[in-house]
Backbone as CSV, one residue per row, in Angstrom:
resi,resn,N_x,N_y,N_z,CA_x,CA_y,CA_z,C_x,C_y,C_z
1,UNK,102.933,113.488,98.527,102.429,114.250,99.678,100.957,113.901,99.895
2,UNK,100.516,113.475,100.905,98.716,113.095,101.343,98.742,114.655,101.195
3,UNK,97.116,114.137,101.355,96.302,115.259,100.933,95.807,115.945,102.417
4,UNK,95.656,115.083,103.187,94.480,115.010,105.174,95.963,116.046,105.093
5,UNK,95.651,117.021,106.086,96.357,117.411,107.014,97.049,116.642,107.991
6,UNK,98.518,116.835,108.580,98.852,115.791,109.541,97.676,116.677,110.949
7,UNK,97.253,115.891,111.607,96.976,116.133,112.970,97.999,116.496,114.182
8,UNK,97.585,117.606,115.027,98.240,117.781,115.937,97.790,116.873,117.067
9,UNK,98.033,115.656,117.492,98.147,114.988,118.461,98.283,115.029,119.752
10,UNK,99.690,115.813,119.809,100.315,115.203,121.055,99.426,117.011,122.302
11,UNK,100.289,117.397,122.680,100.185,118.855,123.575,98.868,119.603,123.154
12,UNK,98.361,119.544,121.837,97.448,120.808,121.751,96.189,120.037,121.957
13,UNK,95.866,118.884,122.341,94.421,118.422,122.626,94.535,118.795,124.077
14,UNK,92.895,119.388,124.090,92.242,119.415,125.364,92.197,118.292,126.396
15,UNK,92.646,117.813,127.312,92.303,116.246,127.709,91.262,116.238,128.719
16,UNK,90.868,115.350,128.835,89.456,115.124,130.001,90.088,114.730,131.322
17,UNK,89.554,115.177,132.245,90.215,114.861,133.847,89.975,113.438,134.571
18,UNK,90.772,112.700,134.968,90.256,111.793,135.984,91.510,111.479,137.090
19,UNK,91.590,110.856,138.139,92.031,110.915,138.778,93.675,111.214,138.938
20,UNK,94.569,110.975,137.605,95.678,110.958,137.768,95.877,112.237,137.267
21,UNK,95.199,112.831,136.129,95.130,114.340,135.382,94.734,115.422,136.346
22,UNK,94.026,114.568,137.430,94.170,115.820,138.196,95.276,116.693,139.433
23,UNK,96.254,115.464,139.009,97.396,116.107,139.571,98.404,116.871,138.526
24,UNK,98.155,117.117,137.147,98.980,117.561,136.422,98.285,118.728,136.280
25,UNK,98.538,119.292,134.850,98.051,120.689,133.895,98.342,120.502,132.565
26,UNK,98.027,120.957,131.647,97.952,120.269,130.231,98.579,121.892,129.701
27,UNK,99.518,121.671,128.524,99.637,122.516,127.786,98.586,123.772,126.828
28,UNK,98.662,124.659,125.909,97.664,125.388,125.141,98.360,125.880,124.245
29,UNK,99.279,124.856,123.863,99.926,125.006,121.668,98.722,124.995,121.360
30,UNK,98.335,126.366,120.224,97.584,125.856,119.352,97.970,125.363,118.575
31,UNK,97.130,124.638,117.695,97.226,123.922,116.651,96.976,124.501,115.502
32,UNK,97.598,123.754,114.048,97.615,124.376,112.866,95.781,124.668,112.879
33,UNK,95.526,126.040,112.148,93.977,125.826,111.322,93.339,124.565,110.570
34,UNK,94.360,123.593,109.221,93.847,122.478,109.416,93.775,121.588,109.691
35,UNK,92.697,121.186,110.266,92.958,119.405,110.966,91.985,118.489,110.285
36,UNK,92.134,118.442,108.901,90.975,117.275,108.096,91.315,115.839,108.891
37,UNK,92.396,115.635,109.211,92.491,113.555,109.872,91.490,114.232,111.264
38,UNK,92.036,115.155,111.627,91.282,114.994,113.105,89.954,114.806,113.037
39,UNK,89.023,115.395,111.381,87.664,115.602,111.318,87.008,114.272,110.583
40,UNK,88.060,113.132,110.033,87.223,111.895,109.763,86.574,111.160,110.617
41,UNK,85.235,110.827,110.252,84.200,110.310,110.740,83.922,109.365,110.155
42,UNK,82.845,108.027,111.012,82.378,107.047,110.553,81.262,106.588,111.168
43,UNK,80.284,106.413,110.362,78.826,106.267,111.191,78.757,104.945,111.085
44,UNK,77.817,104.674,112.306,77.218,102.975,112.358,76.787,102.358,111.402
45,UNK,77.160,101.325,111.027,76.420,100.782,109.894,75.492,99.718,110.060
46,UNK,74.589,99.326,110.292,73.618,98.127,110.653,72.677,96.888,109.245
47,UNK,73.054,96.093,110.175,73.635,94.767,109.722,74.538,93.536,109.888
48,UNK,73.805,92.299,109.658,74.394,91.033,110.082,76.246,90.965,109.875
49,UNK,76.488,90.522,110.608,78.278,89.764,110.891,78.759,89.336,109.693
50,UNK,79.201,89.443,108.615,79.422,89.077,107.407,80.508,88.070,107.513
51,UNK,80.182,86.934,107.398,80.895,85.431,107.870,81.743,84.858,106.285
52,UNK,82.847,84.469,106.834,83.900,83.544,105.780,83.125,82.373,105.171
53,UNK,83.754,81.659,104.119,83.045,80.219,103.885,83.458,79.342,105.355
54,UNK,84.674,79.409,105.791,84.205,78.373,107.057,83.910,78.801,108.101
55,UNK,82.723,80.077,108.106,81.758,80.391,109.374,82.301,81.512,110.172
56,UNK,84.021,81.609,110.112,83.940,82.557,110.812,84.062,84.298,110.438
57,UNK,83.613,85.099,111.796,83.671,86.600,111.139,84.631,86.900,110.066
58,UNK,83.730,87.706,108.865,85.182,88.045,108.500,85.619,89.570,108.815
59,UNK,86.589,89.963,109.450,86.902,91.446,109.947,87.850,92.588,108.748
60,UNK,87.614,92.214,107.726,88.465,92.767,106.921,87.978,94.092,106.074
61,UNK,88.141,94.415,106.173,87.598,96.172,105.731,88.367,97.376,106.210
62,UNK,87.970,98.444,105.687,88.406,99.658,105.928,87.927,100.213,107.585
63,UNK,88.433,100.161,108.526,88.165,100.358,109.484,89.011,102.168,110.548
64,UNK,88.067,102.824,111.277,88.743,103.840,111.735,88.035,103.560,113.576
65,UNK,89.437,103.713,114.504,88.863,103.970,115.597,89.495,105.327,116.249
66,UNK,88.520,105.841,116.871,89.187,107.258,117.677,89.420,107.234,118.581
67,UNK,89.106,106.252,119.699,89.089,106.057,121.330,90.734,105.857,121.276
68,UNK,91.512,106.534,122.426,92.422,106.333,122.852,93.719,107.054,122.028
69,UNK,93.441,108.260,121.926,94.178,109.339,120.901,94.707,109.925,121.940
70,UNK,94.252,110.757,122.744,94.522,111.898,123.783,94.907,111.377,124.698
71,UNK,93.922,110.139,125.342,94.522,109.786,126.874,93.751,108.374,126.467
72,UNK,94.638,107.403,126.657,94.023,106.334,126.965,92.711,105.779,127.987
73,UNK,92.956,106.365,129.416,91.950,106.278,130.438,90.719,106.654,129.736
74,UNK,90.633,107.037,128.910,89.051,106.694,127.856,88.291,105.850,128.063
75,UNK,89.132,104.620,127.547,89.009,103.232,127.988,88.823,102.460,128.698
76,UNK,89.247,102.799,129.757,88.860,102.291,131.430,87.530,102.177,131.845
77,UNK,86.918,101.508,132.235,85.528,100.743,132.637,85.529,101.724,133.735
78,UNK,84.232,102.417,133.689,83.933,103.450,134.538,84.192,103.380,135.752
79,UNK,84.747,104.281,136.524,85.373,104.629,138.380,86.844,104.142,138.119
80,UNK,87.409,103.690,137.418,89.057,103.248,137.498,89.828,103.762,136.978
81,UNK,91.138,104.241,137.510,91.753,105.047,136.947,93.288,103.939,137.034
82,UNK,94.117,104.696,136.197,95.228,104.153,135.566,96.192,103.772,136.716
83,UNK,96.650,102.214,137.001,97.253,101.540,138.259,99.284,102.165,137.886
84,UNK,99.408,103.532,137.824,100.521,104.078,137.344,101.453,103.831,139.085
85,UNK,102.807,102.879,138.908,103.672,103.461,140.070,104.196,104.363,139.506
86,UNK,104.790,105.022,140.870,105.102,106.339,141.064,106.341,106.717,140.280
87,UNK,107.065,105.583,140.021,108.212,105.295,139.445,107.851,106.150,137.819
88,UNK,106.898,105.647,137.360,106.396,105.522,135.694,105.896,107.108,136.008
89,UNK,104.861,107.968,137.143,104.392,108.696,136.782,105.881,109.987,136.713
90,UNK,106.809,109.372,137.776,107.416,110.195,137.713,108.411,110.725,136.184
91,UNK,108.330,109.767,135.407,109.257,109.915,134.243,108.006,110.310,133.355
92,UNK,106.840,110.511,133.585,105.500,111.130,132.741,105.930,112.869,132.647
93,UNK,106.254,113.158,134.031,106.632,114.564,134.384,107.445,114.862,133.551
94,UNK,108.737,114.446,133.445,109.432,115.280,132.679,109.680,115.092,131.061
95,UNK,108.599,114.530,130.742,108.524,114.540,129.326,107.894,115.511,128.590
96,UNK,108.205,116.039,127.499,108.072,117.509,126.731,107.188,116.904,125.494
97,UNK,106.800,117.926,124.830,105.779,117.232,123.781,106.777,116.581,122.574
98,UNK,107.776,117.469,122.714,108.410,116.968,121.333,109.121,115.420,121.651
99,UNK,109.369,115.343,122.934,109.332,113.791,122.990,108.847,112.569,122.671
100,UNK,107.429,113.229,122.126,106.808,111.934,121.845,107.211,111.324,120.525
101,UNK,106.955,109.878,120.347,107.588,109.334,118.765,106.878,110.586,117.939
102,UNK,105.992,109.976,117.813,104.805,110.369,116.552,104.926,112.011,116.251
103,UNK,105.511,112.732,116.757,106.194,113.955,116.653,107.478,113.959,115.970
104,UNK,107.664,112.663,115.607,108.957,112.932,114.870,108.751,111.625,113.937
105,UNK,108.057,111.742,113.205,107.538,110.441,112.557,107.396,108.938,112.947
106,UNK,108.004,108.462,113.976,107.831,107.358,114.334,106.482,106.586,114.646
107,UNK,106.655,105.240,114.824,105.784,104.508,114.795,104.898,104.681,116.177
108,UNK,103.254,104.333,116.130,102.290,104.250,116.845,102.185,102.736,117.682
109,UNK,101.904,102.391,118.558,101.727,101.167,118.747,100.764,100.986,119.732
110,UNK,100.549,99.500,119.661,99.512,98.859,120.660,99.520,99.548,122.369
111,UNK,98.959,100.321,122.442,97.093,100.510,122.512,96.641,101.906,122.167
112,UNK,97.895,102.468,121.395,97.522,104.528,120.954,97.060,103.805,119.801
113,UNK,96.021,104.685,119.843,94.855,105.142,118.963,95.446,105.975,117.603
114,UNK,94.769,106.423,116.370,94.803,107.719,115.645,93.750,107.514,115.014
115,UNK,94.042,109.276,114.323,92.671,109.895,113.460,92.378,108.990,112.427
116,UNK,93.044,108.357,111.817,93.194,107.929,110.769,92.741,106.706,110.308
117,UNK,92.029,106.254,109.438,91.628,104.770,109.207,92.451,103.553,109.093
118,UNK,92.387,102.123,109.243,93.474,101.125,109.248,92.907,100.514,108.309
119,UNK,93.360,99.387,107.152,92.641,98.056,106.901,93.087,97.131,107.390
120,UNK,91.902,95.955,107.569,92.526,94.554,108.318,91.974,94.058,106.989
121,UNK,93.527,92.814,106.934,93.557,91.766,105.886,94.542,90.784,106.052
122,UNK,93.370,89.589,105.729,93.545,88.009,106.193,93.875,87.352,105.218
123,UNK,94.988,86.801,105.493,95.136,85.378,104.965,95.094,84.377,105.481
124,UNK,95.435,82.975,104.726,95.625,81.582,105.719,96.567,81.825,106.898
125,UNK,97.543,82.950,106.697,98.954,82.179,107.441,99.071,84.091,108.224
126,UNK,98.368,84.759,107.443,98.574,86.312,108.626,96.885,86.919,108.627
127,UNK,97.459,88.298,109.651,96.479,88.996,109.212,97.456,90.572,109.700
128,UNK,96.773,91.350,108.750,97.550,92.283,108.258,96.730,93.808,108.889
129,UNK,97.083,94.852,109.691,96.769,95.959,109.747,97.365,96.952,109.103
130,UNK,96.846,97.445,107.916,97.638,98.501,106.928,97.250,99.658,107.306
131,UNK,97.741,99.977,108.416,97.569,101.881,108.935,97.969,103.108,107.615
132,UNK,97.205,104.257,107.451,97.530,105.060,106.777,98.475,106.106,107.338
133,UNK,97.848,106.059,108.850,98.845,106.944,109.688,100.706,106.471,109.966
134,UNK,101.322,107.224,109.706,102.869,106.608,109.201,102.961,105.533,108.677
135,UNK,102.157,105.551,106.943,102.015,104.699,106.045,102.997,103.399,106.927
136,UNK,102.064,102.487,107.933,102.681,101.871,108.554,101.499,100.371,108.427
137,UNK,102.348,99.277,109.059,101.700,98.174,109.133,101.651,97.514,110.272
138,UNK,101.564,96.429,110.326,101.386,95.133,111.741,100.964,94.034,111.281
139,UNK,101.845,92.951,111.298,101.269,91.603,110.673,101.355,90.918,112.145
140,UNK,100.429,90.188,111.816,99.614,88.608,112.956,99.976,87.743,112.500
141,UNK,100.489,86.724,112.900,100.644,85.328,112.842,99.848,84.693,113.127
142,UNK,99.199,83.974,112.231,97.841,83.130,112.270,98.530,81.299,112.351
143,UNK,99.676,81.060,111.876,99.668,79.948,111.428,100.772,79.016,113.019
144,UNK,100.246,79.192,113.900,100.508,78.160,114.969,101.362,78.384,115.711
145,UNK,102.669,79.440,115.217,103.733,79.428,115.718,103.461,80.516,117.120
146,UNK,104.474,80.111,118.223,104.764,80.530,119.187,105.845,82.171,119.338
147,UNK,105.602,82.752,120.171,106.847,83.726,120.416,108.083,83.390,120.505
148,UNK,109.067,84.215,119.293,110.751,83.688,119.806,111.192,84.011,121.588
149,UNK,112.094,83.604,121.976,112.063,83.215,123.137,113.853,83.708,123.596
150,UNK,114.494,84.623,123.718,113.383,85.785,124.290,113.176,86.595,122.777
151,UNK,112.238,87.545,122.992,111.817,88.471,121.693,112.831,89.734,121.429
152,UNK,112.433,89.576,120.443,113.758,91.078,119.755,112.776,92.213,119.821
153,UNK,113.029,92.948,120.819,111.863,94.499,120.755,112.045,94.906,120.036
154,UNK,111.267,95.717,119.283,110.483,96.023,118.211,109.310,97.167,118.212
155,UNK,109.083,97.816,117.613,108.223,98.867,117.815,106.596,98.491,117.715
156,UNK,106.535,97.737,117.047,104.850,96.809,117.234,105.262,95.315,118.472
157,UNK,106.201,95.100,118.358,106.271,93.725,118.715,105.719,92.723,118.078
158,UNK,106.000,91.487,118.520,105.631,89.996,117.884,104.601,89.547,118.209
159,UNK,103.423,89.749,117.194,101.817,89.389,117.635,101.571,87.974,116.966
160,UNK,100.927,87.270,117.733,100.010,85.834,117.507,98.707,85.636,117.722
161,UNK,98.356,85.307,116.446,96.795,85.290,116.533,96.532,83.917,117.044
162,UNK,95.062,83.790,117.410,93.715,82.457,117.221,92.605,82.881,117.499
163,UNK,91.751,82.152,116.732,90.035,82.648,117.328,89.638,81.928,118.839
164,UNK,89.439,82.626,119.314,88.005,82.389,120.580,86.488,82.584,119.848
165,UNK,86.015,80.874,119.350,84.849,81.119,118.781,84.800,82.433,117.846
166,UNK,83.887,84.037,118.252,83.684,84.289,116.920,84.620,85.962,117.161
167,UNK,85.507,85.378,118.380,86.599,86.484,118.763,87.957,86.062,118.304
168,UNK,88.774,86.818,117.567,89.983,87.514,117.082,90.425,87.319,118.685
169,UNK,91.858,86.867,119.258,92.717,86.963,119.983,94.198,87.416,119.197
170,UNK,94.852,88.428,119.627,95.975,88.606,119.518,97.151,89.031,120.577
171,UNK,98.792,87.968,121.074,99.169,88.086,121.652,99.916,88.407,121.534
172,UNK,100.599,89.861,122.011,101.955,90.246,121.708,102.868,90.455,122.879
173,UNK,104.052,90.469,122.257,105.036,90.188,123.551,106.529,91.514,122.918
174,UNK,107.513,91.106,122.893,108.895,92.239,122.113,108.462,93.582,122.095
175,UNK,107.863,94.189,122.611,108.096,95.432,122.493,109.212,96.311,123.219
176,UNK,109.782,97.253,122.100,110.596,98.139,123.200,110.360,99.303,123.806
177,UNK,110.896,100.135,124.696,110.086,100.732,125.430,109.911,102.368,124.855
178,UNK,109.758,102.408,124.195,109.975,103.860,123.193,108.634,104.484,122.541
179,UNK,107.808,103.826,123.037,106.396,104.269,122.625,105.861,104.964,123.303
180,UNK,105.090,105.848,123.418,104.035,105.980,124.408,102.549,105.583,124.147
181,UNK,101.509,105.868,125.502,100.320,105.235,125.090,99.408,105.934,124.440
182,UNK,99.647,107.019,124.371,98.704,108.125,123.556,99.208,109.515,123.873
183,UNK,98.668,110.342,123.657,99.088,111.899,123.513,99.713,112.541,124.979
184,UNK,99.179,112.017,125.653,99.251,111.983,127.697,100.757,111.650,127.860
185,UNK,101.242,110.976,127.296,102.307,110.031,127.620,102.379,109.519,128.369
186,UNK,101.252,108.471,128.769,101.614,107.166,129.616,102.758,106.326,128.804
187,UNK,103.239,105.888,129.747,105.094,105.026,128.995,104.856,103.909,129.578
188,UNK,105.749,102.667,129.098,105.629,101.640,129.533,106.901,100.807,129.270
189,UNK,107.328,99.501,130.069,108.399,99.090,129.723,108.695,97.952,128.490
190,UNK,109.882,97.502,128.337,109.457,96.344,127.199,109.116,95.335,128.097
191,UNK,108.899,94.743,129.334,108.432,93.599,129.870,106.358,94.172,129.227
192,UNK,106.097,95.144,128.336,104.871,94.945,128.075,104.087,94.054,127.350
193,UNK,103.478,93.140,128.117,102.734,91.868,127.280,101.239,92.603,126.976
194,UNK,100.453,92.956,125.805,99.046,93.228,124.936,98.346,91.447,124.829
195,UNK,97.108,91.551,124.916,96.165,90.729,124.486,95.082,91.644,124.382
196,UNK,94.836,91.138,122.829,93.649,91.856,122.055,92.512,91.061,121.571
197,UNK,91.317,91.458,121.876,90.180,90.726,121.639,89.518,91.912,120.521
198,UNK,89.277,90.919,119.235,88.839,91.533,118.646,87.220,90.839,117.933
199,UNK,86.146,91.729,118.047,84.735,91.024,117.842,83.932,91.854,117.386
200,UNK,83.573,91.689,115.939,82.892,91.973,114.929,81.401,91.648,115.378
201,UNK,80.709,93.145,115.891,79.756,92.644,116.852,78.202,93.074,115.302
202,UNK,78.384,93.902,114.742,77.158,93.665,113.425,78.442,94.222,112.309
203,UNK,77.502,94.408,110.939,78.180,94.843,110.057,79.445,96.026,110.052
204,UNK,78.833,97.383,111.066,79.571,97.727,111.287,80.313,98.465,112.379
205,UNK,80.869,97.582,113.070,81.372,97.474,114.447,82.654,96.869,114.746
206,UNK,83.231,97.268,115.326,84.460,95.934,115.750,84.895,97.015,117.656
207,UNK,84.385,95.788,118.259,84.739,95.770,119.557,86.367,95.966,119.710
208,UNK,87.115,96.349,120.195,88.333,96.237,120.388,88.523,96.114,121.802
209,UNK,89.504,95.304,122.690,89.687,95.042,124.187,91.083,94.782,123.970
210,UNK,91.780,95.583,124.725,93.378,95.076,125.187,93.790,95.177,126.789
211,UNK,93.993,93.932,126.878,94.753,93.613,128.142,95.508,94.082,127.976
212,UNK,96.551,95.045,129.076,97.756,96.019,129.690,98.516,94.761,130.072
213,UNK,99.201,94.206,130.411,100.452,93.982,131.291,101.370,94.073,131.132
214,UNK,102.144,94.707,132.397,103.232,95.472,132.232,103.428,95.844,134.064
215,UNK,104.150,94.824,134.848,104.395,95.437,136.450,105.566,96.043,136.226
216,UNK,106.152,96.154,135.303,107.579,97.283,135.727,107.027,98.336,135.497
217,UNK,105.835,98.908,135.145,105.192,100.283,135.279,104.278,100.350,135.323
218,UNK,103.106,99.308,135.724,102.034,99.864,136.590,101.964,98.620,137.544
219,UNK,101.034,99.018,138.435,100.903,98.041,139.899,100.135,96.691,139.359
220,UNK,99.412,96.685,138.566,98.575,95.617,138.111,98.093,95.800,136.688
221,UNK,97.384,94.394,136.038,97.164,94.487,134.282,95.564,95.244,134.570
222,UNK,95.262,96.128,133.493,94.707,96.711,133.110,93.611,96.272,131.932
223,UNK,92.056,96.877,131.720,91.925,96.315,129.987,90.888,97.791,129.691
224,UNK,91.398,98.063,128.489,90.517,99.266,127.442,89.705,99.082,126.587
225,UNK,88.891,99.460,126.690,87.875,99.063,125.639,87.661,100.014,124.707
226,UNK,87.842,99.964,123.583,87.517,100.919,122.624,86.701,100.284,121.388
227,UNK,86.397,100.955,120.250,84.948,100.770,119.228,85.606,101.379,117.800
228,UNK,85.810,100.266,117.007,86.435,100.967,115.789,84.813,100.522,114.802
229,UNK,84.718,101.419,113.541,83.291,101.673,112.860,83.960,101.424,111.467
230,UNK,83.242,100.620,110.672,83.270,100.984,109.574,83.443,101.968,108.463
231,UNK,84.313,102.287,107.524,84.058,103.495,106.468,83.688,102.866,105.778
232,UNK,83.002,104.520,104.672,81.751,104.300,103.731,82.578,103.025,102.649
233,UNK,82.047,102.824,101.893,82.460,102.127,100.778,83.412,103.115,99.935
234,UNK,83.243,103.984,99.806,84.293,104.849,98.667,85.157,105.488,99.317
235,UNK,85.290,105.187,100.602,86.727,105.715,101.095,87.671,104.689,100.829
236,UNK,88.900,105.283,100.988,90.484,104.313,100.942,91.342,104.883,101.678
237,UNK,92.422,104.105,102.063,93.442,104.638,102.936,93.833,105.378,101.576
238,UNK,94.602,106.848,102.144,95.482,107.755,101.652,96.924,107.423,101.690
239,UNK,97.458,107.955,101.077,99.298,108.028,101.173,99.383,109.115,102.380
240,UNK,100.367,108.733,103.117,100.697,109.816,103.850,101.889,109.505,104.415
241,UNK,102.680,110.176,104.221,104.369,110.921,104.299,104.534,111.765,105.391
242,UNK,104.723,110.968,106.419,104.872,112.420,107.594,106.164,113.048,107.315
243,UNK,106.738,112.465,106.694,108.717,113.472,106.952,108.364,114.362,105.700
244,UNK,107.750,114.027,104.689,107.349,114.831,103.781,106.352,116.280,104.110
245,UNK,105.376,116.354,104.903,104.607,117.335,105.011,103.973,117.022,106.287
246,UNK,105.254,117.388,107.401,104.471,117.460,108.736,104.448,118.821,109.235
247,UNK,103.143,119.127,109.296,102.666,120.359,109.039,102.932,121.137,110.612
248,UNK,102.458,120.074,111.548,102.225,120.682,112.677,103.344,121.080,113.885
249,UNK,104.659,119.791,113.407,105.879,120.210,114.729,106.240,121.183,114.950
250,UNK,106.186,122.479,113.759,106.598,123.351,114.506,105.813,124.298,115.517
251,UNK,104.442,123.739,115.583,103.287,124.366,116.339,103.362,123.422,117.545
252,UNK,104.948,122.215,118.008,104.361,121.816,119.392,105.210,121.992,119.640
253,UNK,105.321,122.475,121.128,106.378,123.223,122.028,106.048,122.897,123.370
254,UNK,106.692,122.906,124.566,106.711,123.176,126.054,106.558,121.519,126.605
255,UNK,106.124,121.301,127.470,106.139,120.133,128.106,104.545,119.158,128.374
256,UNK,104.795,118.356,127.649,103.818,117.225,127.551,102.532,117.142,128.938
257,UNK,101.744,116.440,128.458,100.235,117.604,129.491,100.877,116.603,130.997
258,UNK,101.722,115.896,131.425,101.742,115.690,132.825,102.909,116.651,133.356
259,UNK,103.905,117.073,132.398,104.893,117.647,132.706,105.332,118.328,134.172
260,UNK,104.070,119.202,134.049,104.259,120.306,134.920,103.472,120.142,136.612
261,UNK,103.398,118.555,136.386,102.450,117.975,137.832,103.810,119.126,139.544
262,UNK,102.754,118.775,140.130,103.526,119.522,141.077,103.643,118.194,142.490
């Protein structure tokens, strides 16, 4: 059994308004009293790019980002709001909180966020994201190969790495459509293609950028920018067992924050 509290995620966060939220209403589950994942923090750390023997960044550490938990549109480069057809917003509506995966242990995927810290780790031939949140993973293909053709969806899908100079590219393609994008429930189809730029901008920083595409549910590709930080040196990922001690499902109830759009 982890020790963090699971986080209430989905219905009981407050969300911030922008153009598409303001046609909905958001739920008011409270949430359990504790929320220790919700309260990990990570301060800036300053200092040079810590480079491999052959020059390039190396990105491998204990890393936590928070952007893109609640609502993705976080992310969105200021004045733009989410290119949702009407088609996609309409199946936003009738989704309930308990719909979401991560309410029932399932997997997180490319571009939802959590409380929780990841490690990235490289080899010659991968590179590896070891999430603590649904003691889960994501391996990269570093070593040349192409996407199977067509892809077997998959709940991360089939990612391929290469560097851009002193940027991390990762391209993924197979996903199936069973995810959502964060707590909001933006949905998306499996025609969703991710490209991720990833850039280790000082010691402790890592830029994160993902290209959206996806026209079977929104009008045009999209990109988010979010900021994952370094943890201290004496932190470590935790064990954590959501089917074992998920504290909070029975505190989420009613219909997911677009539900009740009119």
């Amino acid at each position: 059994m982890r020790t963090r509290a699971l986080t209430s995620w989905i219905a009981a966060a407050i969300l911030s308004a922008a153009a598409l939220e303001a046609q909905v209403s958001v739920p008011t589950t409270k949430p359990p009293t504790a929320r220790a994942g919700g309260n990990i923090t990570a301060k800036p750390t300053a200092g040079p790019v810590p480079r491999q023997a052959n020059g390039r960044p190396d990105l491998t550490g204990l890393w936590l980002r928070r952007g893109g938990i609640a609502n993705i549109t976080d992310g969105l480069p200021k004045g733009e709001t989410m290119p949702l057809r009407p088609e996609t917003l309409e199946r936003m509506r009738k989704l309930q909180a308990t719909d979401d995966p991560q309410t029932n242990c399932l997997p997180l995927s490319t571009p939802r966020g959590n409380p929780y810290p990841f490690r990235l780790v490289e080899t010659p031939t991968h590179i590896f994201f070891i999430n603590e949140s649904m003691h889960g993973y994501r391996q990269i293909f570093m070593d040349g190969r192409t996407h199977p053709d067509p892809p077997d969806p998959t709940w991360h899908g089939h990612s391929i790495g290469r560097w851009e100079g002193d940027t991390l590219v990762v391209d993924t393609v197979g996903f199936n459509d069973l995810t959502w994008f964060d707590n909001y429930g933006h949905l998306h189809s499996e025609k969703l293609h991710t490209v991720e730029r990833f850039t280790r901008t000082d010691l402790g920083t890592l830029k994160w950028e993902i290209l959206i595409d996806d026209l079977v549910a929104y009008t045009k590709p999209f990109t988010l920018t979010f900021t994952a930080l370094l943890m201290p040196k004496d932190q470590e990922l935790m064990e954590y067992m959501c089917e074992e001690n998920n504290q909070d499902k029975n505190f989420i109830n009613g219909p997911a924050a677009p539900a009740s759009a009119k």
